[in-house]
VEXTORDO-896689 format. One record per residue (C-alpha): residue in one letter; x, y negated, z. Coordinates in steps of 0.1 Angstrom, whole numbers, padded with zeros to 4 digits, always signed. Layout:
BEGIN
> a|X|Y|Z
...
//
This chain:
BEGIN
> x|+0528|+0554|-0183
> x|+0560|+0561|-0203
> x|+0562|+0540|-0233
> x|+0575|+0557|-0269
> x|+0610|+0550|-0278
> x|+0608|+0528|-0308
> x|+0575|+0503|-0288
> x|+0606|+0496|-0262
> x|+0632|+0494|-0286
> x|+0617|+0467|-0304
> x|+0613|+0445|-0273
> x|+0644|+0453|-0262
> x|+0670|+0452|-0292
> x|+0674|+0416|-0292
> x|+0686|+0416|-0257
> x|+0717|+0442|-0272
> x|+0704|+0476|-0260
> x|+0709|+0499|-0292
> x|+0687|+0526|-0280
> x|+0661|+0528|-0256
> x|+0671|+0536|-0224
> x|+0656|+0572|-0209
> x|+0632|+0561|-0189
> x|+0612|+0527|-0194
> x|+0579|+0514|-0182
> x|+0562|+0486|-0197
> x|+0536|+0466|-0181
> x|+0524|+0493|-0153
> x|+0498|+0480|-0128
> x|+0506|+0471|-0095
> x|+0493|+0500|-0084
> x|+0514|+0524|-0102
> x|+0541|+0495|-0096
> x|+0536|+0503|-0057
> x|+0539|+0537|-0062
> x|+0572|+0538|-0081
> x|+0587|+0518|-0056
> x|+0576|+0543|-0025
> x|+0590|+0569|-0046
> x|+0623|+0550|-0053
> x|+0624|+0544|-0015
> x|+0621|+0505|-0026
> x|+0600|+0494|+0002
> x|+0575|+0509|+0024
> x|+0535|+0506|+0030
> x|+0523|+0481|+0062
> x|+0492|+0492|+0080
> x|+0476|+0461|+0059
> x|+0486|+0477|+0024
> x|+0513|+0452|+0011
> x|+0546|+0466|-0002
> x|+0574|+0458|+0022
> x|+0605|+0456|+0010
> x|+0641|+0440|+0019
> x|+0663|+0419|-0003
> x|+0697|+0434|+0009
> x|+0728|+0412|+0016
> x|+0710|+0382|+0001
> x|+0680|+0365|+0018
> x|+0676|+0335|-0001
> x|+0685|+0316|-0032
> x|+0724|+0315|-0037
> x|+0726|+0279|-0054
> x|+0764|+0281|-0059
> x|+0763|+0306|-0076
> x|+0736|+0293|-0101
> x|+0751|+0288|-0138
> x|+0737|+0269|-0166
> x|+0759|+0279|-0201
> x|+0776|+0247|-0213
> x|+0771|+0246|-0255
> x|+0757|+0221|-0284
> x|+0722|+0221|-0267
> x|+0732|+0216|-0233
> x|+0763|+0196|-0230
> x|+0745|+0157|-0228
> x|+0712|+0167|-0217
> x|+0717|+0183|-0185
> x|+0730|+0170|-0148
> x|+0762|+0185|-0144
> x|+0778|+0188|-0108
> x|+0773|+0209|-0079
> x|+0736|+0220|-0087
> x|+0737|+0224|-0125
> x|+0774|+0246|-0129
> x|+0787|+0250|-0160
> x|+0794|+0285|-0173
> x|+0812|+0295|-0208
> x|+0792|+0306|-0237
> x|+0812|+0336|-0244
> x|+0815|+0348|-0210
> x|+0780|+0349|-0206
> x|+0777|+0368|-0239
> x|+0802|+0395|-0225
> x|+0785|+0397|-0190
> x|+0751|+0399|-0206
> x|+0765|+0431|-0231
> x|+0780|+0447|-0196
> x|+0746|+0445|-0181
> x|+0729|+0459|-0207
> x|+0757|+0486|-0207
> x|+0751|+0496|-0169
> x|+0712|+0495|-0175
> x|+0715|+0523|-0206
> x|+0706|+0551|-0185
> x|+0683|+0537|-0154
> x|+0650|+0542|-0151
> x|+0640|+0504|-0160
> x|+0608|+0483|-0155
> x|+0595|+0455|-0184
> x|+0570|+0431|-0183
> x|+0553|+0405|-0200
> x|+0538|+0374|-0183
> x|+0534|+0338|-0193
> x|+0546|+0307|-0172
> x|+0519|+0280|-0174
> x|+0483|+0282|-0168
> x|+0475|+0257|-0202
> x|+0480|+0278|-0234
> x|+0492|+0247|-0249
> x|+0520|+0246|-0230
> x|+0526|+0281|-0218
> x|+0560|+0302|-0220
> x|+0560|+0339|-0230
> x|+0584|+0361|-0206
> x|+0598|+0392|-0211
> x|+0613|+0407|-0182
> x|+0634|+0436|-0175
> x|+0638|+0447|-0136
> x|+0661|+0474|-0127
> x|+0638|+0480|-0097
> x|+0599|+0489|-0094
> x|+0588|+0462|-0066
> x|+0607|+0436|-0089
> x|+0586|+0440|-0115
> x|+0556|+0440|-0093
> x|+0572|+0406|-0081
> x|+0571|+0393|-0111
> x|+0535|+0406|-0118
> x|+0523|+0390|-0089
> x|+0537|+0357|-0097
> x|+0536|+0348|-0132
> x|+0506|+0350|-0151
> x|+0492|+0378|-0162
> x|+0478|+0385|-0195
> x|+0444|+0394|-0201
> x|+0441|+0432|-0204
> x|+0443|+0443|-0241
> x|+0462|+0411|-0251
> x|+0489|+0419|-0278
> x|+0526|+0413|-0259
> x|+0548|+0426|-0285
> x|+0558|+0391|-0292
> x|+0588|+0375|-0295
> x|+0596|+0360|-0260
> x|+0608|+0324|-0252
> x|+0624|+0333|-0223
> x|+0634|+0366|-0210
> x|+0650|+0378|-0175
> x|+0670|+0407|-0168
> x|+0676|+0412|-0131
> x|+0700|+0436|-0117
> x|+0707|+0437|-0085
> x|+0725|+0471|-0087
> x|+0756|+0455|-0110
> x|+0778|+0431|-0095
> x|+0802|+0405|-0118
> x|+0839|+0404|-0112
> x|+0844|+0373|-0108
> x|+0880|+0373|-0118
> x|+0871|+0386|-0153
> x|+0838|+0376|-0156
> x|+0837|+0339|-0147
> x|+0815|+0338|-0116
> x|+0818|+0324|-0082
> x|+0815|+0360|-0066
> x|+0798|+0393|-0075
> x|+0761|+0379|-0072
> x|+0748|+0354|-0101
> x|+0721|+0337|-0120
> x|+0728|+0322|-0156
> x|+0707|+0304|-0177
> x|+0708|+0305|-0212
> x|+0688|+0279|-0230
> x|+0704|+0285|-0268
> x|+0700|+0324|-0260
> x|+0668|+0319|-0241
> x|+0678|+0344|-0213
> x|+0684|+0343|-0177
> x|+0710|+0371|-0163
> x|+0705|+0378|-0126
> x|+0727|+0399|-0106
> x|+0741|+0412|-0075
> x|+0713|+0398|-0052
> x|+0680|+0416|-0044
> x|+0664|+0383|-0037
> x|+0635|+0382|-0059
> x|+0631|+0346|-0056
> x|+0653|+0339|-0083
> x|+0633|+0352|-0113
> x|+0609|+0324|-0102
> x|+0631|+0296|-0097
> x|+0650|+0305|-0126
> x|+0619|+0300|-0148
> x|+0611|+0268|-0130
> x|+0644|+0255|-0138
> x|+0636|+0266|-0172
> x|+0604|+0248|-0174
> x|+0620|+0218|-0161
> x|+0650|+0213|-0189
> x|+0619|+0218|-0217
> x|+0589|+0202|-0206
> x|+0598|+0166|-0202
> x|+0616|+0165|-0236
> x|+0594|+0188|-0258
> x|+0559|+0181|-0243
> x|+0565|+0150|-0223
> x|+0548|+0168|-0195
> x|+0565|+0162|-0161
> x|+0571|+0195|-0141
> x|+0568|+0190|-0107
> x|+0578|+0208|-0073
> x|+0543|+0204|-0056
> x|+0509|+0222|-0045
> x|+0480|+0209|-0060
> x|+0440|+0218|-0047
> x|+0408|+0200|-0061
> x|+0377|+0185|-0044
> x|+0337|+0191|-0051
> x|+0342|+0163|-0072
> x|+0368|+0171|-0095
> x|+0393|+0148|-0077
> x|+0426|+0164|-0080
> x|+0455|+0162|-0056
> x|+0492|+0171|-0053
> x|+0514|+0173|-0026
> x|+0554|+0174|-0024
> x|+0577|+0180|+0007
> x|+0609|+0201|+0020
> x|+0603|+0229|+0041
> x|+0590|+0221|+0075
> x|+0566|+0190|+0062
> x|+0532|+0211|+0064
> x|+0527|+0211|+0027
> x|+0513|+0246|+0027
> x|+0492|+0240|+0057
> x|+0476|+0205|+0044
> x|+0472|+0220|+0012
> x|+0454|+0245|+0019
> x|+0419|+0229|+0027
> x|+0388|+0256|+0025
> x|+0368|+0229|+0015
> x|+0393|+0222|-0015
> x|+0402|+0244|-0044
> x|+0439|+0256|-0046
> x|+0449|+0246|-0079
> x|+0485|+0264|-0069
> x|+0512|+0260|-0047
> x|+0545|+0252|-0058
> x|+0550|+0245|-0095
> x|+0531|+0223|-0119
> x|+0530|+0204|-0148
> x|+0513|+0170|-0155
> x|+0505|+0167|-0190
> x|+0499|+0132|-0213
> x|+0464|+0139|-0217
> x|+0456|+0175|-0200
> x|+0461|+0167|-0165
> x|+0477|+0191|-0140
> x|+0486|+0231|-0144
> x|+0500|+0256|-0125
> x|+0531|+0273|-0139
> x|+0522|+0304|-0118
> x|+0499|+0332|-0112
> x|+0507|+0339|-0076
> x|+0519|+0324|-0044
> x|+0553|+0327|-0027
> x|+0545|+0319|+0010
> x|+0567|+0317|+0042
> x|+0555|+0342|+0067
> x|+0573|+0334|+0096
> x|+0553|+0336|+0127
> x|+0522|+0342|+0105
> x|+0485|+0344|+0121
> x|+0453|+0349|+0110
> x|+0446|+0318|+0132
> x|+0469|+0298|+0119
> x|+0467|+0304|+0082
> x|+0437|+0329|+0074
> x|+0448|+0321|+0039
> x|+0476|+0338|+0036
> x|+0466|+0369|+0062
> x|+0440|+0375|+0046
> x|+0460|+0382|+0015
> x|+0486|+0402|+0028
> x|+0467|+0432|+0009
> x|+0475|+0458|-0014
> x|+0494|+0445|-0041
> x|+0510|+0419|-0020
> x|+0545|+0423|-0015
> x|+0565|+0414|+0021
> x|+0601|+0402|+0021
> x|+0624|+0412|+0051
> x|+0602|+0416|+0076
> x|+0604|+0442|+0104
> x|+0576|+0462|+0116
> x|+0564|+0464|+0155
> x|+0584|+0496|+0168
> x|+0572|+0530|+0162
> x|+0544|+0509|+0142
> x|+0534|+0501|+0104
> x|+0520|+0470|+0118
> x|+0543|+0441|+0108
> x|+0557|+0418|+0132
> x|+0553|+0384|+0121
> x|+0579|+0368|+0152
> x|+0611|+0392|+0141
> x|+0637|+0366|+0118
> x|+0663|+0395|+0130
> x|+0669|+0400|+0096
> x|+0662|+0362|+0085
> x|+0638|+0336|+0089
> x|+0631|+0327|+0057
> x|+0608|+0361|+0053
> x|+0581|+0353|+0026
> x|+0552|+0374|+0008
> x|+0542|+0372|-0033
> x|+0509|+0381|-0041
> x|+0486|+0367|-0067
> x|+0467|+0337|-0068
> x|+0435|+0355|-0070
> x|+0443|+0368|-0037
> x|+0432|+0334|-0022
> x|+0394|+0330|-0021
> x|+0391|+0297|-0035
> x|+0418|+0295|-0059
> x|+0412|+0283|-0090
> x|+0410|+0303|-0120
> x|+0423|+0292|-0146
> x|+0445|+0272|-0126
> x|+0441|+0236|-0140
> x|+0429|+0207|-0128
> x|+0425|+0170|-0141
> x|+0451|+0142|-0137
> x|+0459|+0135|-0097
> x|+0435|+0112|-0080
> x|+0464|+0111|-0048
> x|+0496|+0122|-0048
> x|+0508|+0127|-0015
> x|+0547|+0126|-0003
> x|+0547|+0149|+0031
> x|+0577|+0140|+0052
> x|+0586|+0152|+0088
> x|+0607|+0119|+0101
> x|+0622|+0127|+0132
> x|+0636|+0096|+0139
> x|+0604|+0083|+0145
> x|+0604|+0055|+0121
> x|+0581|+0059|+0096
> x|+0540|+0052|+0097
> x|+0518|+0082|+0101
> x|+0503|+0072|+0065
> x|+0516|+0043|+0043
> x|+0502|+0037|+0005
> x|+0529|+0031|-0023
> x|+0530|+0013|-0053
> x|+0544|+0023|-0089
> x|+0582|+0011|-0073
> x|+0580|+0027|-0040
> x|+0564|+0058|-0053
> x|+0593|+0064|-0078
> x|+0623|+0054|-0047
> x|+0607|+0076|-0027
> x|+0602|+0107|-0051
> x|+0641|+0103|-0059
> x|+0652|+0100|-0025
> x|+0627|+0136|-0015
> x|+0638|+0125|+0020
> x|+0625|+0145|+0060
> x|+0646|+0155|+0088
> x|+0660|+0186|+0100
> x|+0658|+0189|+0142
> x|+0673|+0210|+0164
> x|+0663|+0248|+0165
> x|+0658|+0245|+0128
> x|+0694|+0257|+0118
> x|+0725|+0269|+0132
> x|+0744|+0237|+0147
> x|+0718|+0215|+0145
> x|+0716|+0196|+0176
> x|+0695|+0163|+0165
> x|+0677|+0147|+0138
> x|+0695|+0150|+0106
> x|+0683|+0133|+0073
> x|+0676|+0155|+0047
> x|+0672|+0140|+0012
> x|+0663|+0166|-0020
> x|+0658|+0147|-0052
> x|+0621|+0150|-0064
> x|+0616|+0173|-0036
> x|+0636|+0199|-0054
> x|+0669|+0192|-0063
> x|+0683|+0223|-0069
> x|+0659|+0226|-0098
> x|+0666|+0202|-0117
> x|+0687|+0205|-0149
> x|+0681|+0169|-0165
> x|+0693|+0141|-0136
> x|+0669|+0132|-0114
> x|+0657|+0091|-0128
> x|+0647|+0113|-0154
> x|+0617|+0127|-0140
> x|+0619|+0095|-0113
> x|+0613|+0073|-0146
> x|+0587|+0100|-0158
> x|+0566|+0097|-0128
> x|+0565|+0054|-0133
> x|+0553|+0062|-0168
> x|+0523|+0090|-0152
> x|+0513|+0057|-0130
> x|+0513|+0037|-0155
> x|+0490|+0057|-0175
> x|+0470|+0061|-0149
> x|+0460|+0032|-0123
> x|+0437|+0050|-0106
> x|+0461|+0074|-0088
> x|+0469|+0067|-0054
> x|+0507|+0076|-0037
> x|+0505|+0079|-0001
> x|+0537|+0088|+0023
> x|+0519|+0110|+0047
> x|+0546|+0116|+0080
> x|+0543|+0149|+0100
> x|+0572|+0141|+0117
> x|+0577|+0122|+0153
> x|+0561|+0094|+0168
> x|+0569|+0075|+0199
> x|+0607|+0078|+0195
> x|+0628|+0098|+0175
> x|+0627|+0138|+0185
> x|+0637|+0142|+0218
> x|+0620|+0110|+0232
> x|+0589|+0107|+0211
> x|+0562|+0140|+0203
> x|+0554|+0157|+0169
> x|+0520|+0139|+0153
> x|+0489|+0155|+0164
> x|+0477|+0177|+0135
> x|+0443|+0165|+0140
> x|+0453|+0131|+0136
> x|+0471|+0143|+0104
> x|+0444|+0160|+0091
> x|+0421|+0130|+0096
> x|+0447|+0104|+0078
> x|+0449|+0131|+0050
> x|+0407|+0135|+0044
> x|+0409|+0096|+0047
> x|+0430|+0090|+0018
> x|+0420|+0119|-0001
> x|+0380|+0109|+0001
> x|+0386|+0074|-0007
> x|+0378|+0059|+0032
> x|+0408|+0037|+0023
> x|+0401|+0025|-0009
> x|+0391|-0009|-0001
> x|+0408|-0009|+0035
> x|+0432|-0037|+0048
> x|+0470|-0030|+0047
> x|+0501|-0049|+0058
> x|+0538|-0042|+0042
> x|+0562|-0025|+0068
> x|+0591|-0050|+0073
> x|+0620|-0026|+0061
> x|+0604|-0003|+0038
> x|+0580|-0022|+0019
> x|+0551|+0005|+0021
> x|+0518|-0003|+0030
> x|+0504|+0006|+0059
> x|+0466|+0006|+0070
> x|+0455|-0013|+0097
> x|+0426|+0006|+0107
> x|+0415|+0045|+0097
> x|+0384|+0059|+0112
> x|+0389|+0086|+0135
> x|+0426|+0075|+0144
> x|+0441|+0053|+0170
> x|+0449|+0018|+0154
> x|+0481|+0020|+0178
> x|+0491|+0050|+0164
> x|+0492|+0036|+0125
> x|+0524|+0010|+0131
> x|+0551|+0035|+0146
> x|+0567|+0004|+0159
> x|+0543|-0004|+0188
> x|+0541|+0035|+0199
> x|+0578|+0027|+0213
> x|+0582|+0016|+0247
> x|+0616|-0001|+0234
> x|+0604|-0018|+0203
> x|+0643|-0037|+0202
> x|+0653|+0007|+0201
> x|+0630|+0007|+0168
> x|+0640|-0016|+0148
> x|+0676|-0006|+0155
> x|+0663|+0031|+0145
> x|+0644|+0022|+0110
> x|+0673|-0003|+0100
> x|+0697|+0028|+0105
> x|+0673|+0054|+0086
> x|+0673|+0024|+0058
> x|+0706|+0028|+0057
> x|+0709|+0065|+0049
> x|+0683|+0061|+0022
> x|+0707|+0033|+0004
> x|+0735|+0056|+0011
> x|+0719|+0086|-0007
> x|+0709|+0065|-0031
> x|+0745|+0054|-0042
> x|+0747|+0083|-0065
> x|+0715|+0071|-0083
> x|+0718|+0033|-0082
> x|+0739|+0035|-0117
> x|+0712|+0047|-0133
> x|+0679|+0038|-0123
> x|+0658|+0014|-0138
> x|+0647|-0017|-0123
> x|+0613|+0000|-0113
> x|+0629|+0028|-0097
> x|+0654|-0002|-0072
> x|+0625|-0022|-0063
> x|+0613|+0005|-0040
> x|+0642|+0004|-0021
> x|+0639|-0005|+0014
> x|+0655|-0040|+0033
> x|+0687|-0029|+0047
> x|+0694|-0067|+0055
> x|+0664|-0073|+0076
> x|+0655|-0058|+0114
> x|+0618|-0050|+0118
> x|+0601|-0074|+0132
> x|+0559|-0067|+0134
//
């Protein structure tokens, strides 16, 4: 439904349109949403009744050329460098009147969504897409107010995405014609030049993340996060390739959400989204029934190609890119949790896929090691995985998500001692998906089943009073014994058939942990150092 002139105006004068553009839609439903973009020639209809459209030139997240406006607010507060770039206030104010000047006359969809699943800490959005399926993007994975609910607010953050107008980087201060600027005095993010809807999302996670710790003291984390029968909450963090969305996604748990959370002084854990973002690449039913099943209409695919001559998708064809995803709502997943809260973590669980074969299948940590280990965010790339790759490379993220991260990282390291702190009960475990046997090439992959089994182990308490020894190099504490598992299996050391070849392995991996650290050591806290593993020491168990 077409909206009258002076209800758009309203919500959009502040952003510097002086008239309501011709045609502008305000809050359609996804079906409608669906329908504009088949008309627009945005996308086109699977044989399962998702939306599929492509991205264009851009596939993924273009971190270089993310900007974060450099003025009174933000000048000491945020983490300056190669993630957080600074961009110049007026430039941003000319580029954001330019946009508004080239979306005058299109045919523009708005919407108005929250971020955060507790009304105490939740952000209104207002967000203005330039095409239909982005706004059914953004309706899929923001929250969604209740139907009726008043939205002519004044918003605390507002997008506007055009993909259609492209900066000139010569006069307008950008890397290159594609962009993403935040402005926290201004409270608007500019997107443009990339189809990749991706970075509406992460550009209100990055949002969340500069105002959370400081106005809420509520630590925003880069994690999924289910429940038990019991009420027992847990959240798991890990780079791509560590089986977080797999592990997470127990039928016999509760999704609570899967990617973006808070953890609150006294409300426990919220989701900061309405919807998933998943990675669909080689998707089956069999192996994740979840996210099949809701591959519906509504749901929206991402650069993936259909079987030929076919509406049926092919799930195996990365010809366009691997990193083909699908955004649909959270309610699209059976037992997800509505609202999407839960209460402070029981476990936290650090997923890691070590290819060097060093580290134990499941280790506990304490307050020390569980705040190293969050900084450092640390798996390993192998070969096949990207272009060059040709063995195991370290890959180290701080708190699992660098790039999103506008304060420096000890912030929310120091943050996460503090959460312990004020809460004994929680147990950290170091749960690695990675190689076992030998580093990748000589060793195997751990059995899922045996993963699975460690997992329900910690997550069900089978370990709460079981025996534990410290590993010699990395301080964490192993289990000697877990029901179901192999003792041999638990202390990656005797799996080798060259023990002398292990310690030599983990003292090297030891190594690139203190080495990543050296742009942390200045400041972190005593807490945050004690974690750190024994580079002087070879392993001896």
């Amino acid at each position: 439904m077409t909206n009258p002139a002076a209800t758009i105006l309203s919500r959009l004068a502040p952003l510097g349109f002086t008239t309501a553009p011709a045609q502008v839609h305000l809050n359609l439903p996804a079906n409608e949403l669906v329908q504009h973009a088949l008309r627009r020639q945005e996308g086109q209809l699977t044989d399962l009744g998702a939306l599929m459209c492509d991205t264009g030139q851009f596939t993924g997240r273009s971190p270089k050329d993310r900007f974060i406006v450099q003025d009174e607010l933000t000048t000491t507060r945020v983490w300056w460098g190669d993630i957080n770039i600074p961009f110049a206030p007026e430039k941003f104010d000319r580029l954001q009147q330019k946009m508004v000047a080239y979306l005058a006359d299109k045919e523009l969809y708005v919407r108005e969504a929250y971020a955060g699943a507790n009304p105490a800490y939740q952000l209104k959005l207002r967000v203005v897409n330039e095409l239909a399926w982005h706004n059914l993007f953004s309706n899929n994975l923001f929250l969604r107010p209740q139907a009726g609910a008043d939205t002519s607010w004044i918003a605390d953050f507002t997008i506007i995405n055009a993909p259609g107008f492209e900066a000139d980087p010569a006069l307008d201060g950008t890397r290159q014609k594609n962009f993403a600027i935040l402005n926290f005095t201004k409270k608007v993010l500019l997107i443009g030049g990339t189809g990749y809807a991706g970075e509406m999302k992460k550009g209100i996670f990055g949002v969340l993340n500069f105002l959370l710790p400081v106005q809420h003291n509520t630590l925003p984390m880069h994690c999924s996060a289910n429940v038990g029968a019991a009420g027992d909450t847990a959240i798991f963090f890990g780079l791509s390739g560590t089986g977080k969305t797999t592990l997470s996604a127990d039928p016999t748990r509760n999704l609570i959400g899967d990617d973006e959370h808070g953890w609150t002084p006294q409300d426990g854990i919220f989701n900061f989204e309405g919807g998933c973002y998943a990675k669909v690449v080689d998707l089956s039913r069999q192996k994740e029934p979840q996210i099949w099943d809701a591959i519906r209409p509504g749901a929206i695919l991402e650069n993936t190609r259909f079987v030929p001559g076919t509406s049926t998708v092919d799930f195996t064809d990365t010809s366009v890119t691997e990193n083909t995803r699908a955004a649909y709502p959270l309610n699209f997943i059976p037992n997800a949790l509505e609202p999407s809260v839960g209460a402070a973590p029981r476990n936290i669980v650090f997923l890691t896929a070590d290819a060097f074969g060093v580290l134990p299948p499941l280790s506990k940590l304490d307050k020390s090691h569980a705040m190293y280990h969050f900084l450092s965010g640390y798996t390993a790339k192998v070969a096949g995985t990207e272009m060059g790759v040709t063995e195991p490379q370290t890959t180290f993220s701080a708190c699992f998500g660098a790039v999103f991260l506008p304060l420096h990282p000890t912030a929310y390291a120091e943050m996460l001692g503090r959460k312990l702190d004020e809460n004994p009960d929680v147990q950290v475990w170091l749960l690695n998906t990675g190689w076992t046997g030998g580093s990748y090439g000589t060793g195997h992959r751990m059995s899922l089943p045996h993963t699975r089994t460690l997992l329900t182990a910690a997550l069900t308490g089978q370990l709460r009073d079981a025996e534990f020894t410290p590993h010699p190099i990395f301080g964490v504490q192993v289990p000697t014994a877990v029901p179901g598992v192999p003792t041999e299996l638990l202390d990656p050391r005797s799996t080798w058939q060259d023990p002398e070849a292990y310690d030599h392995t983990a003292l090297e991996l030891a190594h690139k942990f203190a080495n990543n650290f050296q742009k942390y050591a200045a400041f972190a806290n005593a807490d945050i150092m004690a974690g750190a593993p024994r580079t002087e020491v070879v392993a001896s168990v």
